[in-house]
C-alpha positions as CSV (number, residue, x, y, z in Angstrom):
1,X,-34.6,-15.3,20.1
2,X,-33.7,-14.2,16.8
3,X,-30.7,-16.5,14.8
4,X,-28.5,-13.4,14.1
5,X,-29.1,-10.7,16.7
6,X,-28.2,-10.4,20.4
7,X,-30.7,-11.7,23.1
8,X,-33.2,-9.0,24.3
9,X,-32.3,-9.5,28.0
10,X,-28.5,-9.1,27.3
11,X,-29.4,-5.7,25.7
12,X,-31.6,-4.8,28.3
13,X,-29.3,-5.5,31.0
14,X,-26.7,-3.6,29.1
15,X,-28.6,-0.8,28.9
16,X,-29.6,-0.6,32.5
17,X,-25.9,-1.3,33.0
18,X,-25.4,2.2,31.1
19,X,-28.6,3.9,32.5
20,X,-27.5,3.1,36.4
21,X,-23.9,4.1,35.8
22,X,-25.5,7.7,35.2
23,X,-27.5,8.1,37.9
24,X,-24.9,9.3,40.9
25,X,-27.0,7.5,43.5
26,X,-26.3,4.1,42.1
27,X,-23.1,4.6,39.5
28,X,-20.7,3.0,42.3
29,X,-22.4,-0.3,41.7
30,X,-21.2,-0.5,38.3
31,X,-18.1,-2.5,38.1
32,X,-15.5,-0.1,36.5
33,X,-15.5,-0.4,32.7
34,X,-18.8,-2.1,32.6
35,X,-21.0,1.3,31.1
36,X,-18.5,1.9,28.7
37,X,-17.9,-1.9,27.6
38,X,-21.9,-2.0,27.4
39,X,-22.4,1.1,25.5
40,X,-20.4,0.0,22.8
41,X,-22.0,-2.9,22.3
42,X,-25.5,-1.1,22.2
43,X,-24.0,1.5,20.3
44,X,-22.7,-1.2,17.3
45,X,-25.9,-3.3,17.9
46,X,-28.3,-0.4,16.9
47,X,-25.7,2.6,15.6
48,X,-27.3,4.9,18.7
49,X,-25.0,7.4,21.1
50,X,-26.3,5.1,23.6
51,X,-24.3,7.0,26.4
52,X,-25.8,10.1,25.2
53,X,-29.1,8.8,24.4
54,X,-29.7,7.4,28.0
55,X,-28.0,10.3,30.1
56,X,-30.8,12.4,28.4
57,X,-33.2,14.1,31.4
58,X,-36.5,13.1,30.1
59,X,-36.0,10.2,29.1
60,X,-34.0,9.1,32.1
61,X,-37.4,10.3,33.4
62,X,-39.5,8.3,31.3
63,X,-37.5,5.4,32.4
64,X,-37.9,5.6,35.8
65,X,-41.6,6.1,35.6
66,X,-41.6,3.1,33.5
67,X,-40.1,1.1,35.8
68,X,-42.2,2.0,38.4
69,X,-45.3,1.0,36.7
70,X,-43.8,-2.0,36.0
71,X,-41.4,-3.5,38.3
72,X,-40.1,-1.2,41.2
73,X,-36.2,-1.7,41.6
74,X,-35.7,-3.7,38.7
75,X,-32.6,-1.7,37.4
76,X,-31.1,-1.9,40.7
77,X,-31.8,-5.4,41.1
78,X,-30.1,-5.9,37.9
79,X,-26.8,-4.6,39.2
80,X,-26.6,-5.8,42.6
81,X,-27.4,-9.4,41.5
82,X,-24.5,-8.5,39.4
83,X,-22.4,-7.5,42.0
84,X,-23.2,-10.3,44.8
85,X,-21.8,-12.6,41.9
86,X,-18.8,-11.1,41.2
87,X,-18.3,-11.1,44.6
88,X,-19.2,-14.7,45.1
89,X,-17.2,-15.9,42.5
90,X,-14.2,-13.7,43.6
91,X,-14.3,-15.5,47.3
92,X,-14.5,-18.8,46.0
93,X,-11.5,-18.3,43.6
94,X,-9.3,-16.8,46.1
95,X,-10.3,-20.0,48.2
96,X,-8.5,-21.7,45.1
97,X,-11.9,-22.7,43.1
98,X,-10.6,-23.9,39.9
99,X,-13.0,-23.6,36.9
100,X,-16.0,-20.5,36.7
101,X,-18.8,-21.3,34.4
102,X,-21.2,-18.0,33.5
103,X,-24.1,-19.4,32.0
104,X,-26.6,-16.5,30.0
105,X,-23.4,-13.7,30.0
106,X,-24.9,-11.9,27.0
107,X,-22.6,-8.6,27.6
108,X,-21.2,-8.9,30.7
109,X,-17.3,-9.0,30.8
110,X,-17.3,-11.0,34.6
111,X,-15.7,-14.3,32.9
112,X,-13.3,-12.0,30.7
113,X,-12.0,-9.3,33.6
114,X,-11.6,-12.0,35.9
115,X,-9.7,-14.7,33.2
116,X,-6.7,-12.4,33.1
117,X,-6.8,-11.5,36.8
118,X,-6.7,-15.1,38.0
119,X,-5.2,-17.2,35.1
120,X,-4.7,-20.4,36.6
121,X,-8.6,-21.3,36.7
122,X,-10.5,-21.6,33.7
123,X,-13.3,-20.0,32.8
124,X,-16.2,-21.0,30.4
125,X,-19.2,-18.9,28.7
126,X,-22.3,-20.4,27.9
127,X,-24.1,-18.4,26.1
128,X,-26.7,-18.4,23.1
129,X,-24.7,-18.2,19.6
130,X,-25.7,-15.0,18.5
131,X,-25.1,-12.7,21.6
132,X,-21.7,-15.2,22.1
133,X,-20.7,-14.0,18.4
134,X,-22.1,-10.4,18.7
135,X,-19.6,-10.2,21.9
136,X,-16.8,-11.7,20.5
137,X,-16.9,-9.4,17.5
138,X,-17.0,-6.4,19.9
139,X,-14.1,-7.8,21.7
140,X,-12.2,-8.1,18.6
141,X,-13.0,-4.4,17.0
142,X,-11.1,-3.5,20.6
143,X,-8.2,-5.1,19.5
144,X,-8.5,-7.3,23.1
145,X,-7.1,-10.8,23.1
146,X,-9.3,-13.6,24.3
147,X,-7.2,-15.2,27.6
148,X,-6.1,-18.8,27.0
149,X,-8.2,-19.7,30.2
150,X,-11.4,-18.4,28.7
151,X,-13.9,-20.6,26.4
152,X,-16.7,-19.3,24.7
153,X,-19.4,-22.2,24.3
154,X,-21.9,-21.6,22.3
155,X,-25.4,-23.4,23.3
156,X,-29.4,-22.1,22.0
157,X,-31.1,-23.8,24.9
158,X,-34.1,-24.0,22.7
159,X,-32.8,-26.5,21.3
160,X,-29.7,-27.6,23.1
161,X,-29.2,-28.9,26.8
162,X,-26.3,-27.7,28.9
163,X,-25.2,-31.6,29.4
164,X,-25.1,-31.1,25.3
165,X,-22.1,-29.3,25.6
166,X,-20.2,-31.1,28.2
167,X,-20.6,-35.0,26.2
């Protein structure tokens, strides 16, 4: 993990985000917003069309093949964990849970979507200083205001425990 760049896995898992929200089989997976929220971050991360870049034919078809020589199902996996979350967390705040904590959320916007939606919980993000910033700076060039209910906590568990944060 590099001090001043984004996590790999929270680009990778943005770019599957944008890769699966192209493929028709699969794009209803992706909560709406999600691609678009993802490819900007790849886009100001490495100044690539990543939309255009990963709807491309071949290599849409490279990636595939690439998955399947390495881990079948991996992009899907990817998104319905995602999903089975959401809904998780959705069911246990409409049973009147009070305080979500998303631990690794590199781009994901679950604890931000879901902070204005139910504003009488709180929410906290853990997540690694430099994908936390990178985020935060994305969220800002929108012109989006952080809710009141939402914390950003910044914490390099390679060096930091999670207890860390909470003494």
């Amino acid at each position: 993990m590099r001090e001043d760049r984004p996590s790999s896995t929270a680009t990778l898992i943005a770019a599957a985000t944008v890769f699966l929200a192209r493929d028709a089989r699969v794009s209803d997976l992706v909560p709406a917003g999600a691609a678009e929220w993802c490819a900007r971050c790849l886009e100001a991360l490495s100044g690539l069309k990543t939309v255009e870049t990963l709807s491309h034919p071949a290599l849409r078809w490279a990636a595939r093949l690439s998955e399947r020589a390495t881990v079948p199902g991996l992009l899907l996996h990817f998104m319905l964990r995602k999903r089975w979350i959401e809904e998780a967390v959705r069911s246990a705040l409409a049973e009147g849970c009070e305080q979500v904590v998303v631990v690794g959320a590199g781009f994901d916007t679950l604890a931000l979507r879901l902070s204005r939606e139910f504003p009488r919980a709180s929410f906290i993000e853990v997540d690694h200083p430099a994908t936390q910033a990178w985020k935060r700076t994305q969220i800002a060039n929108l012109g989006w205001r952080t809710p009141r209910n939402l914390i950003y906590a910044p914490c390099d568990f390679e060096v930091q425990d999670l207890q860390d944060l909470v003494n």
